[in-house]
N, C-alpha and C positions, 0 to 999 in steps of 0.2 A: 504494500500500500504506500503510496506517493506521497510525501509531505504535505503536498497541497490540499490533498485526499483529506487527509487528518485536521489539518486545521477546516475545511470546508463542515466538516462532522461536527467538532467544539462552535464551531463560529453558527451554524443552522441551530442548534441546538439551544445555544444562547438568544437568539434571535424570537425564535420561541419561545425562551424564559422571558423579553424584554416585552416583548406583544402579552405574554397573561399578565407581567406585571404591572401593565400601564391601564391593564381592566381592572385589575386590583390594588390600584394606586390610590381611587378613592377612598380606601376604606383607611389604608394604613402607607406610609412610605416604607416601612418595612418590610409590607409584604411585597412590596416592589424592588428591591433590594432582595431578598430571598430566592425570587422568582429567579432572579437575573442570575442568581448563584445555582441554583437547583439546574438553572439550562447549563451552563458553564460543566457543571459535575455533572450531569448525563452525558454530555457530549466526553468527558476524557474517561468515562466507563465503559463508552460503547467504545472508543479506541482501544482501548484496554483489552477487550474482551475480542473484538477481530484481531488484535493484534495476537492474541495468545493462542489464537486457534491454528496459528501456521506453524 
């Protein structure tokens, strides 16, 4: 898997964490903040995890 590959994974995934958190920004800044962490850590789990399978 290609560098670009991987960061493409972290950086999608964050982008997703940034989109639910700016729906749930109303409620709390934190939970926008979280959000944005929670996408950041799924994307280097899922690298993680294809990367291990080779």
């Amino acid at each position: 898997m290609g560098r670009m590959k991987k960061m493409s994974i972290t950086g999608g995934t964050a982008l997703i964490g940034l989109g639910v958190g700016f729906i749930l920004f109303k409620h709390s800044v934190f939970y926008f903040i979280a959000s944005l962490f929670i996408g950041i850590g799924v994307g280097l789990l899922i690298e993680y995890l294809t990367k291990r399978e080779k």
